[in-house]
C-alpha positions as CSV (number, residue, x, y, z in Angstrom):
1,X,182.4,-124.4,-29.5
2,X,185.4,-122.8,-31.4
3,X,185.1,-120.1,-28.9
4,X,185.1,-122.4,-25.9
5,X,188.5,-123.9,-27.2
6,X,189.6,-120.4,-27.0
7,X,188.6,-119.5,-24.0
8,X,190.1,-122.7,-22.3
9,X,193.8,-122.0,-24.2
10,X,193.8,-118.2,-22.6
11,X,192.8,-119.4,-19.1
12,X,194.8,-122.1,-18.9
13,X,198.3,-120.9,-20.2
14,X,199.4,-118.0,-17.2
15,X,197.9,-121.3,-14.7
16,X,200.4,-123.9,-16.2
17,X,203.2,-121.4,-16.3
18,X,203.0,-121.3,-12.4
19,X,202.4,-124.3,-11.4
20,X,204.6,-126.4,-14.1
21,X,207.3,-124.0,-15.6
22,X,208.2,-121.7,-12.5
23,X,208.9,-124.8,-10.1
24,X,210.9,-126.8,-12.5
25,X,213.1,-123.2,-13.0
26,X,213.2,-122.9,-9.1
27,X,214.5,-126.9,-9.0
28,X,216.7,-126.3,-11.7
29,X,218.3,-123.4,-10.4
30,X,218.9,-125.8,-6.8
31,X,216.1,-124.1,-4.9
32,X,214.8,-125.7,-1.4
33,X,212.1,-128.2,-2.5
34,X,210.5,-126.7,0.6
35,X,210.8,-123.0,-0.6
36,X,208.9,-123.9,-4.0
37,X,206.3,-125.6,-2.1
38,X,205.6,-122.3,-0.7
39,X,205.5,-120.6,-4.2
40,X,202.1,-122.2,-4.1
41,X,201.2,-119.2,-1.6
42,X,201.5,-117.7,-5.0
43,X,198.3,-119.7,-6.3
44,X,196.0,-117.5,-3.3
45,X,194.5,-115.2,-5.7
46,X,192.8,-118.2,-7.4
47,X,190.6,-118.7,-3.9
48,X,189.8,-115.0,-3.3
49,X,188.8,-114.0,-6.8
50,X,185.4,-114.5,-5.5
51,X,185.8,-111.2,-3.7
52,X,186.4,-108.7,-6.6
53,X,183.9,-111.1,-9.1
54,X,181.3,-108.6,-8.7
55,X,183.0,-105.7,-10.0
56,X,182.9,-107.7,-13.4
57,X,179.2,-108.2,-13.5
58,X,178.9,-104.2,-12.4
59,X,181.1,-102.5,-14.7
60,X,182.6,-102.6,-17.8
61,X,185.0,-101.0,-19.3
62,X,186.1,-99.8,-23.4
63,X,185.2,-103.0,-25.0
64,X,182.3,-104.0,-23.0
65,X,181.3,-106.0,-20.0
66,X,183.1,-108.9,-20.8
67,X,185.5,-108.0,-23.7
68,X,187.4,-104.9,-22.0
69,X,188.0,-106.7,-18.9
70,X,189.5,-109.5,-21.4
71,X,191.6,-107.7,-23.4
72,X,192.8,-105.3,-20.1
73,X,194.0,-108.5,-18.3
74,X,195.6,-110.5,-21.0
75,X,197.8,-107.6,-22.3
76,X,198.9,-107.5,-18.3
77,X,199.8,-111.4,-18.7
78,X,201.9,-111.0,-21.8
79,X,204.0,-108.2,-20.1
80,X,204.4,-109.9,-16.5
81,X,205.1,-113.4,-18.1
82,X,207.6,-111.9,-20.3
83,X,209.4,-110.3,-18.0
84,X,210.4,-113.3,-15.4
85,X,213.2,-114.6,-17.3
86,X,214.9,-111.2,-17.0
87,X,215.6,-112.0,-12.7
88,X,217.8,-115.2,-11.1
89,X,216.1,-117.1,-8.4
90,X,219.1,-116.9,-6.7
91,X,219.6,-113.4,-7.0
92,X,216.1,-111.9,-7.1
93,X,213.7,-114.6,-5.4
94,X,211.5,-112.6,-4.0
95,X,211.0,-110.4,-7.0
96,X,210.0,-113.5,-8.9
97,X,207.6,-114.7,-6.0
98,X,206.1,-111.0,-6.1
99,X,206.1,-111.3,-10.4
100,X,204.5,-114.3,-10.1
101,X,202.1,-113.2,-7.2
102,X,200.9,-110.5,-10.0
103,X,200.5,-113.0,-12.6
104,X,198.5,-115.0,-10.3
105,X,196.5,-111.8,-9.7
106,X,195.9,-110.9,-13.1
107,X,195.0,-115.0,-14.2
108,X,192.6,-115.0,-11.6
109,X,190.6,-112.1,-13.0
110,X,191.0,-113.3,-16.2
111,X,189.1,-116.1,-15.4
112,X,186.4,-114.7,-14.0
113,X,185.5,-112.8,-16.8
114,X,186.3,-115.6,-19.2
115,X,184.4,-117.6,-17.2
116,X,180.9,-115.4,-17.4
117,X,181.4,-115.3,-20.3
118,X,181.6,-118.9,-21.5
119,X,178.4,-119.0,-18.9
120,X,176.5,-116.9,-21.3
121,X,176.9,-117.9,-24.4
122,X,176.0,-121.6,-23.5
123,X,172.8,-122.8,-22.9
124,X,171.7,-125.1,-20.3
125,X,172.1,-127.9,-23.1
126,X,175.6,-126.8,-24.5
127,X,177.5,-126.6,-20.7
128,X,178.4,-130.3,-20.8
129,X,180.0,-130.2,-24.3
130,X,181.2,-126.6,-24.1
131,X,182.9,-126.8,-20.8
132,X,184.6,-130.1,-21.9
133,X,185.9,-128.1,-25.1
134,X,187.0,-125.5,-22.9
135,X,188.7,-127.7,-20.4
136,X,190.3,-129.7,-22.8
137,X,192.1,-126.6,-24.5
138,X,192.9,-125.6,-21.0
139,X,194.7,-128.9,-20.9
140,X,196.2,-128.4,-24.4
141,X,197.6,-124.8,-23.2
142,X,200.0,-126.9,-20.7
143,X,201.7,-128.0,-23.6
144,X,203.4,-124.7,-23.9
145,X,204.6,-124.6,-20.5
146,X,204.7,-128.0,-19.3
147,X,206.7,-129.3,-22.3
148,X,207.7,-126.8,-25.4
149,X,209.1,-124.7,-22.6
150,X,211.1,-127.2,-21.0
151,X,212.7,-128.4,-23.8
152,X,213.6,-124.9,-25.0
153,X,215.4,-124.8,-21.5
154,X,217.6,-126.7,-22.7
155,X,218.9,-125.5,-25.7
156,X,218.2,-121.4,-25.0
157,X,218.9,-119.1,-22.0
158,X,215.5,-118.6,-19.3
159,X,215.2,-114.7,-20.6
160,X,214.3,-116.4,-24.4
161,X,211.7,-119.1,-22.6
162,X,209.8,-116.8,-21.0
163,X,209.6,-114.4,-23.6
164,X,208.4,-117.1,-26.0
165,X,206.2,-118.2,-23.5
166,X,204.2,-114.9,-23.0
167,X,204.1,-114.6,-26.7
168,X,201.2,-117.3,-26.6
169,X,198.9,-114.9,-24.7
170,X,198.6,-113.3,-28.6
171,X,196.0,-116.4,-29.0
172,X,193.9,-115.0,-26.3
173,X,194.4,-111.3,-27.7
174,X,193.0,-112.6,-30.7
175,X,190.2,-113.9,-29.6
176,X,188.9,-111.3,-28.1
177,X,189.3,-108.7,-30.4
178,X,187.3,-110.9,-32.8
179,X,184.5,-112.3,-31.0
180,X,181.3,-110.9,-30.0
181,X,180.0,-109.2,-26.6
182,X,177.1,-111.6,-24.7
183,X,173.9,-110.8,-25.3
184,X,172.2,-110.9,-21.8
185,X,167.8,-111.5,-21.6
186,X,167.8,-109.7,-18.0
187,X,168.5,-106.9,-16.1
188,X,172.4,-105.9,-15.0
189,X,173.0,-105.2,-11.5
190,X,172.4,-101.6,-10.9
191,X,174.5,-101.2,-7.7
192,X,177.8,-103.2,-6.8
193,X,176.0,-103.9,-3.9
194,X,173.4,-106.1,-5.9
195,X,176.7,-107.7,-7.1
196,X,177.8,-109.0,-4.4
197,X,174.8,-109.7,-2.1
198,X,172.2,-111.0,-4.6
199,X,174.5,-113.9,-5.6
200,X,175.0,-115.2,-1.9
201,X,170.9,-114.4,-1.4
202,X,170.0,-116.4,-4.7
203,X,172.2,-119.5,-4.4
204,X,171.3,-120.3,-0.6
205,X,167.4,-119.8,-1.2
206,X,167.4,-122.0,-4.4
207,X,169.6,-124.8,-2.9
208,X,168.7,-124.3,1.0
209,X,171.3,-123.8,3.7
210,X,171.9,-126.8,4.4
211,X,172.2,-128.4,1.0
212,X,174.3,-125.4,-0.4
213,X,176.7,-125.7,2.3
214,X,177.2,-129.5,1.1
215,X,177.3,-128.1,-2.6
216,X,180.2,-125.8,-1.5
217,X,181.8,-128.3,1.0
218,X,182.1,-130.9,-2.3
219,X,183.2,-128.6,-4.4
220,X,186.2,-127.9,-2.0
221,X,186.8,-131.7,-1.6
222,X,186.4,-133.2,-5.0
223,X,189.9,-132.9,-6.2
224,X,191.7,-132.4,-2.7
225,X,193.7,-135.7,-3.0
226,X,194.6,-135.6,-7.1
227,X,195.7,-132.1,-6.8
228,X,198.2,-132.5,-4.0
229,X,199.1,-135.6,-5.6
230,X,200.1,-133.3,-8.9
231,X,201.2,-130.4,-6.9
232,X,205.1,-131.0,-6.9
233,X,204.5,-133.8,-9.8
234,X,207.7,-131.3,-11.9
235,X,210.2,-131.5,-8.8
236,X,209.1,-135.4,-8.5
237,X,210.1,-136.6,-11.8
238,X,213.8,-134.4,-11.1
239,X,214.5,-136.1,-8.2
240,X,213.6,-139.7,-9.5
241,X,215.7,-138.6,-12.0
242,X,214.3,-137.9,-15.4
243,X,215.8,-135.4,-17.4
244,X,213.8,-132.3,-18.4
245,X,213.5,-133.4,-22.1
246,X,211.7,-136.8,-21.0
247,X,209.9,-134.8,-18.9
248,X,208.5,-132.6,-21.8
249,X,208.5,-135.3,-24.1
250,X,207.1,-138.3,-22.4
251,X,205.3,-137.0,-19.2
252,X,203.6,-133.8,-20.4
253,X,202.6,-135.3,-23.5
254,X,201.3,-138.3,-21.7
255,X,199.1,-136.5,-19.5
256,X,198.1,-134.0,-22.1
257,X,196.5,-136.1,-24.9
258,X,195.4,-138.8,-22.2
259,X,193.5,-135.7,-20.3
260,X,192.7,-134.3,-23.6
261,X,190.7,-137.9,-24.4
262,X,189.8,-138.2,-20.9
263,X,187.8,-134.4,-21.1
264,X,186.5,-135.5,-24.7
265,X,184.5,-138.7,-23.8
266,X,183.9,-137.2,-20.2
267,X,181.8,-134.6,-22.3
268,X,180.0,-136.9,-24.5
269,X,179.4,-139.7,-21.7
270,X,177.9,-136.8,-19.1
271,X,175.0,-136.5,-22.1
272,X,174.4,-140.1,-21.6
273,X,174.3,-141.1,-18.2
274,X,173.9,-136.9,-16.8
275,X,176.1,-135.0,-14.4
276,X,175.9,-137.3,-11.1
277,X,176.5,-140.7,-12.8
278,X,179.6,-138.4,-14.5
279,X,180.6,-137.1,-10.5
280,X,180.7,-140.7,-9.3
281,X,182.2,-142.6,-12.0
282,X,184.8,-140.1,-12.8
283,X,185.1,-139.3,-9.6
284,X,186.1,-143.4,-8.6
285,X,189.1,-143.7,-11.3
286,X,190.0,-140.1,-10.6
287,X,190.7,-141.2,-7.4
288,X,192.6,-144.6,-8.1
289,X,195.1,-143.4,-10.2
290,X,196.8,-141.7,-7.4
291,X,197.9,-145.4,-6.8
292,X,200.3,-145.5,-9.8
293,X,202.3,-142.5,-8.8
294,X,203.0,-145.0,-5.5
295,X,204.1,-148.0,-7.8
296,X,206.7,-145.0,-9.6
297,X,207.6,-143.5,-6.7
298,X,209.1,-146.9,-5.4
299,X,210.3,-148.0,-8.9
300,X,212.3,-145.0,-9.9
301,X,213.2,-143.9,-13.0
302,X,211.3,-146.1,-15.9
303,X,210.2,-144.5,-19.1
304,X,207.5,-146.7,-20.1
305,X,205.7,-146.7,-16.8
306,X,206.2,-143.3,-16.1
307,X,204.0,-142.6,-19.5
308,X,201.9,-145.1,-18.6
309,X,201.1,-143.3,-15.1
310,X,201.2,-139.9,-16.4
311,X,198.5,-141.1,-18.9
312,X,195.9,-142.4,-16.8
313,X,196.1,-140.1,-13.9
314,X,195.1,-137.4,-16.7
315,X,192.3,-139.3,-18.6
316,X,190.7,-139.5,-15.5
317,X,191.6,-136.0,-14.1
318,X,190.0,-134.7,-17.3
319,X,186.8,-136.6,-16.8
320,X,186.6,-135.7,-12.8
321,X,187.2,-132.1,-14.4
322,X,185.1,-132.2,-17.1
323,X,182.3,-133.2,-14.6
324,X,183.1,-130.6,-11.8
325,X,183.3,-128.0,-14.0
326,X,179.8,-128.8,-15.7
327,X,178.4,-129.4,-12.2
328,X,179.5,-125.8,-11.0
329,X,178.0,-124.0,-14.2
330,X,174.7,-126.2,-13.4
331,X,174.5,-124.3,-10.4
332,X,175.5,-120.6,-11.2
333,X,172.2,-118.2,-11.7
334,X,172.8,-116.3,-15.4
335,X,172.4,-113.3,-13.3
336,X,175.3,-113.6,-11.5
337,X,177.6,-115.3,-13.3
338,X,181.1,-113.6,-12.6
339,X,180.5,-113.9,-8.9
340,X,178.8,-117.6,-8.5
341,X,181.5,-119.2,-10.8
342,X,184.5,-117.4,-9.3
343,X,182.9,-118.6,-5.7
344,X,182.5,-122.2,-6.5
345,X,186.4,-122.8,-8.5
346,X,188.1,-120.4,-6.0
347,X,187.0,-122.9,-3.5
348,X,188.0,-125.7,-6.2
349,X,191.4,-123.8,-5.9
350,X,191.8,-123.6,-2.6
351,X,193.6,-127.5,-2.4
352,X,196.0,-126.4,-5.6
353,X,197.1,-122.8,-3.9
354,X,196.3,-123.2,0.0
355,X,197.2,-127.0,0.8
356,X,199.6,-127.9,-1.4
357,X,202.1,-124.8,0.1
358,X,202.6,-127.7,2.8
359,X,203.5,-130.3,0.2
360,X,206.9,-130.0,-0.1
361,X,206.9,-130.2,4.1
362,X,205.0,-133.6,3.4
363,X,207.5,-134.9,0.6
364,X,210.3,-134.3,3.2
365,X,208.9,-135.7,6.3
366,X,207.3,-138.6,4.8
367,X,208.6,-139.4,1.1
368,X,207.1,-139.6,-2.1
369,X,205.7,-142.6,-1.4
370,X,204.0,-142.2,1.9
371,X,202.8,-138.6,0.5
372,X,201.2,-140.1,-2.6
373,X,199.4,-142.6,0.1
374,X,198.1,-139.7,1.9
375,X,197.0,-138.2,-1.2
376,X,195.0,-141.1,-1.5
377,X,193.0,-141.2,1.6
378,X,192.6,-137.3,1.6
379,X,190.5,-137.6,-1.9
380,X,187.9,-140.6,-0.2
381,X,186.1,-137.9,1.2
382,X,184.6,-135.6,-1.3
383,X,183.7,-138.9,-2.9
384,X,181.0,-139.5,0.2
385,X,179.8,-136.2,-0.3
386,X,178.1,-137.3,-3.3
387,X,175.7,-138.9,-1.4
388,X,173.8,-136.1,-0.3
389,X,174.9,-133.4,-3.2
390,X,174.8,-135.7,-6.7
391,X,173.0,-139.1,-5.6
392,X,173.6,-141.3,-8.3
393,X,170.2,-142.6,-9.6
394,X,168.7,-138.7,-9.4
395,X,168.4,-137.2,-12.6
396,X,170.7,-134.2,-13.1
C-alpha cells in the first residue's frame, strides 16, 4: 500500500503539470482561451497508449520488465518538464506545445508500466484499497502543480517553477530504484504478436461482444460531463477573477483534500456495498456537483463558495474515480496487463484530451454557465450504461 501511494504521486504529477500548470502559464501570459483549449490536443497520447502497451508486456529493458521502463521514462519527465520554463509562449508557442506533446508522450508510457505493475502486485482482494491509495496520491501530486507552483509564480520567474517542478519526479526515481520487480505465476508473451492480439482475443471471449462493447462504451462515458466540466476549470477561476494565490490556496487545496477524502471512503465503502453499488452511487453525486460550478459561474468571484464548490465536485470525483479505476482493474486479465489497462483509461482519456480541445469553442459560444449546463446533460449518459454493465443489485 506504501508502494501504491507511490505509484499514484509519479503518475499523477507530469498529468497535473499539463492540464493545471501549462494553461494557467498560457492565460497568464494573455494567450487566446481558444488556443489553450487546443493544448488539450496535447493530452492525445493518453488515448493511443493502448497501441505501444504491448511492447511493455514483451520486452524489458536493464532493470527489468517493469522497473527499466520506469526509471527510462521518469528520467525523460524530469528533463522535458524542466526545461519548459526556459521558452515564452509568446515567442516559442509551438515549441512549448511540441515540449509538452513529448511530455504527454513520455507520461503516457509511464503509466502503462506503472499501471501493470500496480496490477500485479495486488490481488483480486487488494484492487479496491490499492487503487484508492494510488488515486488518492495521484490527487495529492496536483498539489505541486495545481497550487505550490502557482504560488511560486508569483514571487519567482517561470524558468525557477518549472525547474522546481521537475525536481518532484526524484520521488518517482526513488521509488523505483528501491522497490522490487513483480513476480509473475504464468507465462510471458513470447512474440509481440501475442501482445497485442491475445489481449483483444481474451477480453471479448470472457465478456462477449456485445457485453465488452458496453464495458468499453461506459468506460468512455463515465466521466465525459465532470471532465469537460474541469477541463478549463484554471482559465475559469482567472476570468471570474480570482487571483492565482486564491487559486492555489483556496481552490486546489479544496479539491485536493476533499478528493483526497472522497478516494479514501470511496475505497473503504466499495468493500462494503462492491464495485456496482460504488459505480452508481458515486457515479449520481459525481454527476450533480457539476451544478455548483453553474451557481459560481453566475455569482462571480466569492471565496467561500468557490471552496465550497471546489470541495464537493472533488470528494465526489474521487469516489466516481476510485470506482472506475477499481472497475477497469476488475476486468484486465494478469496476462495482459500493460495492454488491457492502457485500453480501458486511454478510452477514460479520450473526453480529458479529445473533447475538451473544443471547450474553450464552447466557453466562447455559449458562456460558462450554459457550458457547465451542457456538461451536465453530457455526463447522464454513461450513468444509463450501468444498467447493462454494473446492475446495481449484482454482486461485483
Amino acid at each position: 500500500m506504501g508502494v501504491c501511494c507511490l505509484t499514484g504521486f509519479a503518475s499523477g504529477l507530469p498529468l497535473f503539470i499539463l492540464i493545471s500548470l501549462i494553461p494557467a502559464w498560457l492565460r497568464i501570459e494573455n494567450i487566446d482561451l481558444k488556443v489553450i483549449g487546443l493544448f488539450s490536443l496535447i493530452q492525445l497520447p493518453f488515448t493511443w497508449k493502448f497501441l505501444w502497451a504491448p511492447l511493455f508486456d514483451r520486452y524489458k529493458i536493464f532493470m527489468g520488465r517493469r522497473r527499466g521502463w520506469l526509471l527510462f521514462f521518469q528520467i525523460l519527465l524530469l528533463i522535458n518538464i524542466g526545461s519548459l520554463g526556459f521558452y515564452s509562449p509568446i515567442l516559442n508557442l509551438q515549441s512549448i506545445a511540441l515540449l509538452s506533446f513529448c511530455i504527454a508522450i513520455f507520461s503516457a508510457s509511464h503509466d502503462v508500466v506503472i499501471d501493470a505493475f500496480r496490477r500485479e502486485i495486488l490481488t483480486d482482494k487488494e484492487l479496491g484499497l490499492g487503487n484508492a491509495i494510488h488515486v488518492n496520491a495521484y490527487k495529492i501530486s496536483s498539489l505541486i502543480p495545481g497550487s505550490l507552483s502557482l504560488i511560486l509564480a508569483d514571487f519567482i520567474s517561470w524558468q525557477s517553477v518549472f525547474i522546481i517542478t521537475s525536481l518532484f519526479m526524484l520521488i518517482g526515481i526513488g521509488m523505483t530504484l528501491f522497490i522490487s520487480e513483480p513476480k509473475i505465476h504464468f507465462e510471458q508473451p513470447k512474440k509481440l504478436k501475442n501482445s497485442i492480439i491475445d489481449p483483444f482475443i481474451s477480453f471479448f471471449k470472457i465478456n462477449g461482444t456485445s457485453n465488452a462493447l458496453y464495458i468499453l462504451l461506459f468506460i468512455f462515458l463515465f466521466k465525459l460531463g465532470d471532465s469537460m466540466a474541469t477541463a478549463l476549470i484554471t482559465p475559469f477561476y482567472i476570468d471570474l477573477n480570482f487571483t492565482m494565490t486564491e487559486i492555489g490556496l483556496i481552490a486546489k487545496n479544496a479539491g485536493l483534500w476533499s478528493s483526497v477524502i472522497g478516494g479514501f471512503l470511496g475505497g473503504m465503502w466499495m468493500i462494503k456495498i462492491g464495485i456496482n453499488r460504488a459505480l452508481w452511487i458515486f457515479g449520481f453525486l459525481q454527476m450533480i456537483t457539476i451544478i455548483p460550478f453553474i451557481v459560481l459561474s453566475i455569482i462571480g468571484h466569492n471565496l467561500l463558495f468557490l471552496g465550497v464548490t471546489v470541495g464537493f465536485e472533488a470528494f465526489a470525483m474521487g469516489l466516481g474515480t476510485t470506482a472506475l479505476i477499481a472497475y477497469i482493474a476488475k476486468q484486465t486479465d494478469p496476462r495482459y496487463t500493460a495492454t488491457q489497462f492502457a485500453l480501458f483509461t486511454s478510452l477514460a482519456s479520450i473526453p480529458r484530451s479529445l473533447t475538451n480541445a473544443s471547450t474553450g469553442y464552447f466557453v466562447e459560444s455559449l458562456g460558462w454557465t450554459n457550458f457547465f449546463y451542457l456538461c451536465l446533460i453530457l455526463a447522464i449518459p454513461g450513468m444509463l450504461l450501468l444498467i447493462k454493465v454494473a446492475p446495481y443489485n449484482s454482486k461485483s
